[in-house]
N, C-alpha and C positions, 0 to 999 in steps of 0.2 A: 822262299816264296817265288813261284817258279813263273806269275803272269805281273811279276813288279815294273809298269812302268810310269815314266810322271809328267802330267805334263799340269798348263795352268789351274785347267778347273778339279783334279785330283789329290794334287802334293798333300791337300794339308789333310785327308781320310786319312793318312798314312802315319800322323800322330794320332794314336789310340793305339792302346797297350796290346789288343788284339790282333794287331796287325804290326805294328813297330815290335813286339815281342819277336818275330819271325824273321825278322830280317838280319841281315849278316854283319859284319864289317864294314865291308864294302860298300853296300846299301845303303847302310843309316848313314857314311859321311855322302851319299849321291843325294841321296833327301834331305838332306843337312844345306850342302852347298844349291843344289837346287830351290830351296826354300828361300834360301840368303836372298840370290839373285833374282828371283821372282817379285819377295818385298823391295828388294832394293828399287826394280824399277816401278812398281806401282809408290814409291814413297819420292822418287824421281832421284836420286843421291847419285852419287859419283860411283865409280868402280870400288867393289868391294872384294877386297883378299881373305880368304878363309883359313887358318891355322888351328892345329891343336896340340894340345901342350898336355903334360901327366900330371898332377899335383892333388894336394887337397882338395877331397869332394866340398867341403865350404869352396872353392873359388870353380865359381860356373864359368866365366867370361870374361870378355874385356873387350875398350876399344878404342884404338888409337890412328890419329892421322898420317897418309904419305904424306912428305910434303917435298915438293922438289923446287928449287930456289926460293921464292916466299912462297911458293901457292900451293893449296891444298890440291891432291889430285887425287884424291882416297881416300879408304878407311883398310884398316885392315882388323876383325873380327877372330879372337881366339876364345877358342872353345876347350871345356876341359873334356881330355878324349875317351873317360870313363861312358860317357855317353851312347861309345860307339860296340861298347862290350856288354855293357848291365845286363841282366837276364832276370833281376831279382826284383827290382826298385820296378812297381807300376805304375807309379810317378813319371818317368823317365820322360816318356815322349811329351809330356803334358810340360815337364821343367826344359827340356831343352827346346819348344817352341817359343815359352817364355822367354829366355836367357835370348835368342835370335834377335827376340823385336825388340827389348829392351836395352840390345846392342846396337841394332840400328837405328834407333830413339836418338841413341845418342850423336850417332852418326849426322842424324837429321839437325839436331839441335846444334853441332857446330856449324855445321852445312847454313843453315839459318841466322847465327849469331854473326859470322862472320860475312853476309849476303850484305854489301853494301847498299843496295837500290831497298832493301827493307828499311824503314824507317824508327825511330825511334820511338812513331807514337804507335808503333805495335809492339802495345805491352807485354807481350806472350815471349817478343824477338828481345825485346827490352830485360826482362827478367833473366832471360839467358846469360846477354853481356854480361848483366853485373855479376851472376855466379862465375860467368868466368874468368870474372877480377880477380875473384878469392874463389878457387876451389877447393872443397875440402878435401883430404887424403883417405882414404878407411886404413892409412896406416901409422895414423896419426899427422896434426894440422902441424907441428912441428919440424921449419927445418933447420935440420941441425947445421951450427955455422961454419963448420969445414966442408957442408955442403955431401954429407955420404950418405945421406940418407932422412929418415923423418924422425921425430918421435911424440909424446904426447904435450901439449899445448896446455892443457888443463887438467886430463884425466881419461885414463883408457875410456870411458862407460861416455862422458861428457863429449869427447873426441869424436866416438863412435858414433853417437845421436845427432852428432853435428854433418857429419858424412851424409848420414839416410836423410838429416831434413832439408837440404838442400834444392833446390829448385830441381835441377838438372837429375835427379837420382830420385826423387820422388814421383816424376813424370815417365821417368824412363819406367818403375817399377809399376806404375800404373798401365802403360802402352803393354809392357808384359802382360799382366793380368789380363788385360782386354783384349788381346788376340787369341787369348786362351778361352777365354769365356764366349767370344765371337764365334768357337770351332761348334760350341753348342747349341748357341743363338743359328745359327747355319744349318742345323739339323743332327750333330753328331751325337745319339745315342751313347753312352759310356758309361758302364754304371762307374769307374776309373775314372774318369774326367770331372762326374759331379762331385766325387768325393776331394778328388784335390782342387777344384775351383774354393769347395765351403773350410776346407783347412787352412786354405792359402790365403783365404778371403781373413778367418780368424788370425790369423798368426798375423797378418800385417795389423789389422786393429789393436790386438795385442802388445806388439812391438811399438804402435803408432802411443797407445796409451803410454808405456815407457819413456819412450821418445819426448814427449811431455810431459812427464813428472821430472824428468830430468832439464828440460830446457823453456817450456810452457806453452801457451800455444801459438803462439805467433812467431815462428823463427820463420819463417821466408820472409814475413814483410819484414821482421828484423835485419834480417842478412839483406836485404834490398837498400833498408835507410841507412845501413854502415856501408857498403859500397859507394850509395848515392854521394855519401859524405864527404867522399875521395875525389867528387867531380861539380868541377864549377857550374851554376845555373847556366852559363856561357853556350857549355857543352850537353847540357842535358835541359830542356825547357821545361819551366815552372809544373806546365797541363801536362807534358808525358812523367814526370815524377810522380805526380799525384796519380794517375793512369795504373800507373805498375805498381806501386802502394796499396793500391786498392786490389789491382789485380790478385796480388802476393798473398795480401788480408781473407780474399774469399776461400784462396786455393786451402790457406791453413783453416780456414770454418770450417771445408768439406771436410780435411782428416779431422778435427776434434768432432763434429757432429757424428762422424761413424761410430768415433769411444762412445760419445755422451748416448747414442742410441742403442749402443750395445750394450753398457751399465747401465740403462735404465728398462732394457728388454722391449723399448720400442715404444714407450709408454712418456718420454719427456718428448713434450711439445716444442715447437721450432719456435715460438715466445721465448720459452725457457730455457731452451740454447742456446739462443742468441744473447740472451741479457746474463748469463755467465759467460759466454764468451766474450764479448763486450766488454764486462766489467772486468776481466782477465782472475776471476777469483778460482779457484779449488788449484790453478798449476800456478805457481808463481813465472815470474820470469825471470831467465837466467840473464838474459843479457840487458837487463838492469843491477845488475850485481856488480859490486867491486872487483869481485871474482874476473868476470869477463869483462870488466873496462879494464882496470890495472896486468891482465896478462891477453889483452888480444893486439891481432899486428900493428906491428907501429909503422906509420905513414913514412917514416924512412925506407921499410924494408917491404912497403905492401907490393912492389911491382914482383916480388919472390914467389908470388905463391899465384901469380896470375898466369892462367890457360893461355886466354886469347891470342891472337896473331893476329888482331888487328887493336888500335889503339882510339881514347876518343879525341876527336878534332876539334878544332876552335868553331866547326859552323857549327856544332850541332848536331855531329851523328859521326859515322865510326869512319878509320882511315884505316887500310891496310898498311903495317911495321913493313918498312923500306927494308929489302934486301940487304944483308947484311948486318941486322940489328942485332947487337951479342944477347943481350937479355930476351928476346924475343928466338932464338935458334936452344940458348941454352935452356929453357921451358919447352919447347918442343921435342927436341932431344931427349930432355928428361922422363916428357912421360907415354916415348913413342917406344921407349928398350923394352925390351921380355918382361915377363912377371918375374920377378922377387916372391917365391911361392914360401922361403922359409919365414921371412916378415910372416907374411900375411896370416900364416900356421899357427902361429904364436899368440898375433893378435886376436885371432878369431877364437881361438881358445882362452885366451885372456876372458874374452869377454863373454864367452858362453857360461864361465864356472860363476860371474859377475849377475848372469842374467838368472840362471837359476837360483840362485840366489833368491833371488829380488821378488821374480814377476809371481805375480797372484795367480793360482790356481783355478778361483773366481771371480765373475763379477764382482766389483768393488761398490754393494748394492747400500752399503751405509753411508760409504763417503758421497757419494752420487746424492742420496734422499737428502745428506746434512746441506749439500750444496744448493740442492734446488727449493731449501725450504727460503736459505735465505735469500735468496732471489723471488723466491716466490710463497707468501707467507700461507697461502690457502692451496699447495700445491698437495696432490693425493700423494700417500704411499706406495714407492714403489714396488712391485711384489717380488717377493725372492725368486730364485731360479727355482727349475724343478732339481728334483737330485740327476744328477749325472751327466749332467747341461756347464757349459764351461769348464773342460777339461781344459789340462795345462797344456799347451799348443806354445808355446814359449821358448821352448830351443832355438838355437841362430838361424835365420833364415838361411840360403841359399844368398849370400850377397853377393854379385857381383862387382866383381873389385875392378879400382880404377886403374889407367894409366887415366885415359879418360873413361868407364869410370869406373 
């Protein structure tokens, strides 16, 4: 493309298959790193390093902090560098836009969790911290006690669903999508772009339905009340608990009302998905199980599996870990090293032969009617799809995998 140049108000024409199709090597990493640093400063973050790395097309990305003495001074951003070659995948420029913001997401969200003049009762900065008490691994929530590595906790599939519903990886995977869908809402014609906005859109519903049949619907707020539980009212005040509980509770209404609207083709009224969600009937919950009370972390070892790099304080809000903290360096350390691309290969394929398996080809338009009858005794029939409507869209997504995350 012999008149390629970029500046603010162009870079992002230059995702659509039409025009990213043409460009070189060389090119797609200049609009790549260009891109980086454009969002970075309209999202206001620190310096951002760009690397890219060869491995499994399952692993898009990653992202992890500089840190030099305690203090964060960075991110640095790897990409997997199949990106910079494809010729074949029209997808391409549409997933590595996503895979960008959804690494800078993450960049923002420690950026934010560890901003001490944010307070606690901002629930959004609040939710963060507690994920990053307990972060979950996509390599399983398991560390092993010689300390080599991770394994699973409960169960490759359980493990897995535990990873995607996580505050921090659910928002990120949203901030993707939405920068994608914004290149359209902006004007960008694509008959390529619509078509991976509406698969990307199903495949996450899809996944998201999985994601709660396996764990139910409320795991943020869940994973919010078992962090909270690890910290004195002392340190965390009565009104921002309840704040970020509620917060957590809506975030997980918006993913189950997607499922519930998507089984029901558009047809269950927001009554009636609230008073199953509510009542928690059609997904049980996992973390009222024995299952996950008898094998989840024990308060001995909970500071193991915690991100942060700052701690909470006796007033009431976060203190940054002193200089020097071993358990505080060996967690940064841990998850600032290169990707581990053969783990992850394994895992991902674990769980895809897991997933096929499993996931439904269609709307699940029986279980859906049984559930909203009994919620609602005078509720209409819902109407079946047409034929060739809910194709299997069900393959592993594109996960980006954590150092963070």
């Amino acid at each position: 493309m012999s008149n390629f140049s970029l500046n603010s108000e162009n870079y992002k024409t230059y995702f659509a298959w039409e025009k990213f199709r043409y460009l070189d090597e060389d090119k797609r990493e200049e609009l790549i790193r260009f891109s980086i640093e454009e969002i970075r400063k309209e999202k206001g973050l620190k310096n951002v390093k760009v690397e890219f790395f060869s491995g499994s097309p399952s692993l898009r990305g990653s992202c992890s902090q500089n840190i030099i003495g305690n203090k964060c001074v960075g991110h640095t951003i790897e990409l997997n560098d199949d990106v910079l070659t494809d010729t074949e995948d029209y997808y391409t420029p549409y997933k590595v836009f996503n895979t960008i913001n959804h690494e800078l997401e993450h960049a923002s969200q420690y950026e934010h969790a560890s901003n001490l003049d944010i307070k606690n009762s901002d629930f959004v900065t609040l939710e963060q911290r507690l994920n990053d008490q307990h972060y979950f691994s996509s390599k399983g929530d398991l560390i092993k006690n010689d300390r080599t590595g991770r394994t699973y906790r409960f169960d490759p599939q359980t493990d897995y669903q535990m990873y995607r519903a996580q505050a921090c990886e659910a928002d990120a995977r949203a901030a993707g999508y939405t920068a994608v869908e914004k290149l359209k809402i902006e004007g960008q014609e694509d008959k390529y772009l619509n078509a991976y906005l509406k698969t990307t859109k199903a495949r996450e519903i899809n996944n998201n339905k999985q994601m709660m049949r396996c764990l139910g619907m409320h795991s943020r707020e869940e994973m919010a009340k078992e962090e909270l539980s690890y910290i004195s009212d002392k340190k965390v005040k009565e009104e921002d608990r309840q704040k970020v509980l509620e917060y957590a509770r809506q975030k997980d209404y918006e993913t189950a009302k997607e499922v519930f609207q998507y089984d029901s083709r558009g047809k269950a009224t927001e009554e009636q998905m609230k008073a199953i969600f509510g009542s928690n009937r059609a997904y049980s919950n996992f973390y009222e199980t024995e299952t996950f009370k008898t094998k989840k972390v024990n308060e001995s070892d909970h500071y193991r599996y915690s991100f942060a790099r700052y701690k909470w304080g006796d007033n009431g809000e976060v203190n940054d870990k002193k200089e020097g903290d071993k358990d505080f360096f060996e967690n940064v350390l841990n998850k600032s090293k290169g990707i581990d691309t053969s783990e992850d290969r394994s895992f991902f394929e674990e769980i895809e032969k897991k997933r096929s398996a499993t996931i439904d080809s269609q709307p699940d338009k029986s279980f859906f009617e049984k559930v909203m009858q009994k919620t609602d005794p005078v509720v209409q029939k819902v109407d079946e799809k047409p034929e060739g409507e809910g194709q299997d869209v069900s393959q592993v997504e594109n996960v980006t995998k954590g150092q963070k995350r």
